[in-house]
C-alpha positions as CSV (number, residue, x, y, z in Angstrom):
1,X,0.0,0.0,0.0
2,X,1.5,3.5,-1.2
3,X,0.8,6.7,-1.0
4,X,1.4,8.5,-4.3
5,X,2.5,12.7,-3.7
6,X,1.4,14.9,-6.3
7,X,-1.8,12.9,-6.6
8,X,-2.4,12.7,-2.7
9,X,-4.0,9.1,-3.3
10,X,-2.9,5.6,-1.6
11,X,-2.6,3.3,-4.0
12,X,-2.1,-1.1,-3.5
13,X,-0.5,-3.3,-5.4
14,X,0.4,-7.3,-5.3
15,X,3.9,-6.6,-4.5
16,X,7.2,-3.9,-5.0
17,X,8.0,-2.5,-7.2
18,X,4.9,-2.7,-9.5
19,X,5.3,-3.5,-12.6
20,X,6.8,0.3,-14.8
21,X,7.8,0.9,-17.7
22,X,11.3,2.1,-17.5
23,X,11.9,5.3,-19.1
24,X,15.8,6.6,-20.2
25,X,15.5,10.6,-19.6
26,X,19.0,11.1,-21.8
27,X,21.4,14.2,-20.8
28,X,21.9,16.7,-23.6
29,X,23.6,19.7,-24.1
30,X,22.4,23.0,-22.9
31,X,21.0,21.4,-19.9
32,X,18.1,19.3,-21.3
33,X,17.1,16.8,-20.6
34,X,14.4,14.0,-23.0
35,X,13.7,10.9,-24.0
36,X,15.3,11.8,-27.6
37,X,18.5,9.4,-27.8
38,X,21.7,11.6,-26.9
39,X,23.5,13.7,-29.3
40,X,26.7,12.5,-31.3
41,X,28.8,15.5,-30.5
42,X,27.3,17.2,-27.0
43,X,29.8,18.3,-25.6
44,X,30.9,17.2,-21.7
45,X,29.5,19.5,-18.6
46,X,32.3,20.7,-15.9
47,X,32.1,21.9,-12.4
48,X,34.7,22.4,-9.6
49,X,34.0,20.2,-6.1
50,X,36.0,21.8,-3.2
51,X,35.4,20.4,0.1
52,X,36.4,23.5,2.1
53,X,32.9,24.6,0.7
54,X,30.9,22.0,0.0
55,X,27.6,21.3,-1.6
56,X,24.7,21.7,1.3
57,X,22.3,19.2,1.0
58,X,18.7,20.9,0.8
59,X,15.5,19.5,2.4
60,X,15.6,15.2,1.4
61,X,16.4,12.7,4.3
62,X,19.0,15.6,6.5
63,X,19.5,15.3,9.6
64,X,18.7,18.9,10.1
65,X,16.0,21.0,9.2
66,X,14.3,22.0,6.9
67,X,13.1,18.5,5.8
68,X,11.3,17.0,3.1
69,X,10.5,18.9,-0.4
70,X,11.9,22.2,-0.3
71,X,12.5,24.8,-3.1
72,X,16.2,24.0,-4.5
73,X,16.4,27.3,-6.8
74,X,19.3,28.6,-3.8
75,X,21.2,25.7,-4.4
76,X,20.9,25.1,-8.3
77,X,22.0,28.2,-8.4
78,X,25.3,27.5,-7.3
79,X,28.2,26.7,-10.1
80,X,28.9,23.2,-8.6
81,X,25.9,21.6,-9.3
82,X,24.7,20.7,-12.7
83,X,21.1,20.4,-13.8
84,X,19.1,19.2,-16.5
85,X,15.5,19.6,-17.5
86,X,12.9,17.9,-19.4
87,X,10.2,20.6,-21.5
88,X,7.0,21.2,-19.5
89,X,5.1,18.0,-20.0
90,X,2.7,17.0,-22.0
91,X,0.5,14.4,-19.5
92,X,0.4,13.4,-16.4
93,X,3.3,10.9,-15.3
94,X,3.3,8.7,-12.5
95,X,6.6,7.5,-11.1
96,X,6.6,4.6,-9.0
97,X,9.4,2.5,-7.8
98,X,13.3,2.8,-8.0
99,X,15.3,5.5,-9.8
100,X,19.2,5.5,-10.8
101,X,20.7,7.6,-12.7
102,X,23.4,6.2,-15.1
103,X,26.5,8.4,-15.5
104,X,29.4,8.9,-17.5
105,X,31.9,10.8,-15.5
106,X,35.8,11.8,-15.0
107,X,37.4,13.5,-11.8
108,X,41.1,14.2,-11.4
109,X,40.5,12.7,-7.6
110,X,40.2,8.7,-7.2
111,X,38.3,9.8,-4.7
112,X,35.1,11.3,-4.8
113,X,31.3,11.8,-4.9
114,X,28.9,12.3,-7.4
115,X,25.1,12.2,-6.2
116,X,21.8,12.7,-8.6
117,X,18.9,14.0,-7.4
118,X,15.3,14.2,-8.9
119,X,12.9,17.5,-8.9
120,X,9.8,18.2,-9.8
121,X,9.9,21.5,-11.4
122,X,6.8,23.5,-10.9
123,X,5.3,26.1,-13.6
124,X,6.1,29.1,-11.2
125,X,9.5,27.7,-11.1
126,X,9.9,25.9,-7.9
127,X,12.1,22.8,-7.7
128,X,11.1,20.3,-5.3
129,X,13.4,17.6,-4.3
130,X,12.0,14.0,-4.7
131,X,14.7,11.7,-4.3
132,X,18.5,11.3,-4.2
133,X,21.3,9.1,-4.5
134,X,25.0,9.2,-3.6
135,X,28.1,7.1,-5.4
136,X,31.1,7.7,-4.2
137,X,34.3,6.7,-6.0
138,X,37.3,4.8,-4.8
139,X,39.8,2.7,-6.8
140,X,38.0,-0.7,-8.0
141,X,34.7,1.1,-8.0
142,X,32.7,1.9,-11.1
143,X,33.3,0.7,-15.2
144,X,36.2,2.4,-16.2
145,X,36.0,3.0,-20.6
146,X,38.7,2.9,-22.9
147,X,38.7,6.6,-23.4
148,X,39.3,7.1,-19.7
149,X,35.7,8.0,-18.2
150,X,34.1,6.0,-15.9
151,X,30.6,4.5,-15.9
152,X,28.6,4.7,-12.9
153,X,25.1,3.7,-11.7
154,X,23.8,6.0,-8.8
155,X,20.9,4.5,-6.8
156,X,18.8,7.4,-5.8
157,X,16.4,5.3,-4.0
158,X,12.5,5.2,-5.0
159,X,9.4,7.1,-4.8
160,X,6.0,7.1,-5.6
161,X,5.3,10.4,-6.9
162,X,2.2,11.9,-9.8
163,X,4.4,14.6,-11.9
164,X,1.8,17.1,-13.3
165,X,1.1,17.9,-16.7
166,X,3.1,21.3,-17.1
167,X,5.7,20.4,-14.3
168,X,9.0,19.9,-15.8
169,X,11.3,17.1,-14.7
170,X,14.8,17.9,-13.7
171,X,18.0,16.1,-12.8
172,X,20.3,17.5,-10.7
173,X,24.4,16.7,-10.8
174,X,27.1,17.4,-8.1
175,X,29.5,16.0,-5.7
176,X,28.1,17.0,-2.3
177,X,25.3,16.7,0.0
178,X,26.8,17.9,3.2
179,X,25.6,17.2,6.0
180,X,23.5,14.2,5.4
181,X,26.4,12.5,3.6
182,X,29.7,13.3,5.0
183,X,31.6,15.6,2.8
184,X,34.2,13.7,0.4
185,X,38.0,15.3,0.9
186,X,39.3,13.4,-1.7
187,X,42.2,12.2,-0.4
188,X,41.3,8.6,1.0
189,X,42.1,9.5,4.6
190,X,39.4,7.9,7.3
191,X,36.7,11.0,7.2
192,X,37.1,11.0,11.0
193,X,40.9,11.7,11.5
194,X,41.6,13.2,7.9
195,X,43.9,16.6,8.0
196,X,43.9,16.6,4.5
197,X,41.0,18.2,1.6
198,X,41.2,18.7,-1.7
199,X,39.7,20.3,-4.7
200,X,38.0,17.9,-7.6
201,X,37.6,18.7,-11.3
202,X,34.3,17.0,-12.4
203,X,33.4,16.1,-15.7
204,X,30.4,14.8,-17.0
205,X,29.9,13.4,-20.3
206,X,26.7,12.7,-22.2
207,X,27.1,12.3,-26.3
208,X,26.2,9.0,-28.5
209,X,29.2,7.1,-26.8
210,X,28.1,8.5,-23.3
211,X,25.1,7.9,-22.8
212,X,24.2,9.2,-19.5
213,X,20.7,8.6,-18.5
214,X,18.1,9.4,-15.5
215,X,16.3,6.3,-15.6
216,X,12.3,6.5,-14.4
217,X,10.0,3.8,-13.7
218,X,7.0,5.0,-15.2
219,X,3.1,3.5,-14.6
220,X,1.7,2.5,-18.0
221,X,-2.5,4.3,-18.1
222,X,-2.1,7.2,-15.9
């Protein structure tokens, strides 16, 4: 039994996850984001990580307030997190089950984060928070390619969540939610004793042979 936001309903099924269609919401370039298979020649998004300032986490699952869905315009706006948006939509679409996001990235650290996080985008412009995911990269972890990237597969947990018609859907890229994860220094040190931080240089690649996805699980007859 689940209750579904947006439409404020419960809804039951025979057993979890229902049965969805997954949908691949591909990155493009100038921040878009749609089901239209990536471009050949898009070229790769960058952003700067330091861990002297990190990237605040804003409303989800924190440990401190505020809680919950909460307007992430403030931090969107800063230049260490990357988003991408769908067009206003068409229809209703109800999301219901587990998310990922799959990733094409390069850092100059071995170790770091990258986290993806889902927002409803609302027609006066609010962006609310829905779910989130953190992967964090050490050495052994994540599909290195031939060309040097990496591909990763962020879990960014589940929902259950109506996205309106004329709502956008938008993905959300960066390396810090701080402090409901712990802060990556990119060193390696134990987070507990570390004396060490450093900066990361963050890539993120999504063209024909990079085909970085959000990846929905979408209810077929909404």
């Amino acid at each position: 039994r689940i209750f579904v936001m947006g439409a404020n309903e419960w809804h039951e099924f025979e057993s979890w996850p229902p049965s969805a269609r997954e949908t691949h919401y591909f990155l493009h370039s100038s921040h878009q984001l749609s089901t239209d298979g990536p471009e050949s020649d898009s070229p790769p998004d960058r952003y700067q990580y330091d861990p002297s300032d990190p990237t605040p986490s804003a409303g989800d699952l924190s440990v401190i307030a505020p809680q919950g869905p909460v307007d992430n315009r403030p931090l969107e706006a800063r230049p260490d997190v990357v988003c991408f948006t769908t067009l206003p939509l068409s229809c209703d679409i109800e999301v219901i089950g587990p998310v990922r996001l799959e990733l094409y990235v390069q850092s100059n650290r071995p170790f770091t984060d990258f986290i993806g996080r889902l927002c409803d985008v609302y027609p006066d412009g609010r962006s609310l928070n829905v779910c989130d995911g953190l992967f964090r990269v050490e050495p052994g972890r994540g599909e290195p390619q031939s060309d040097g990237s990496m591909r990763i597969v962020v879990g960014m947990w589940a929902t259950a969540n109506l996205l309106r018609q004329g709502h956008s859907i938008r993905l959300q890229v960066s390396s810090g939610a701080h402090p409901r994860w712990y802060r990556n220094l990119g060193t390696g040190e134990p987070i507990a004793n570390a004396t060490q931080m450093v900066s990361a240089t963050q890539t993120i690649y999504h063209d024909s042979t990079h085909p970085s996805a959000l990846v929905l699980p979408i209810m077929e007859g909404v």
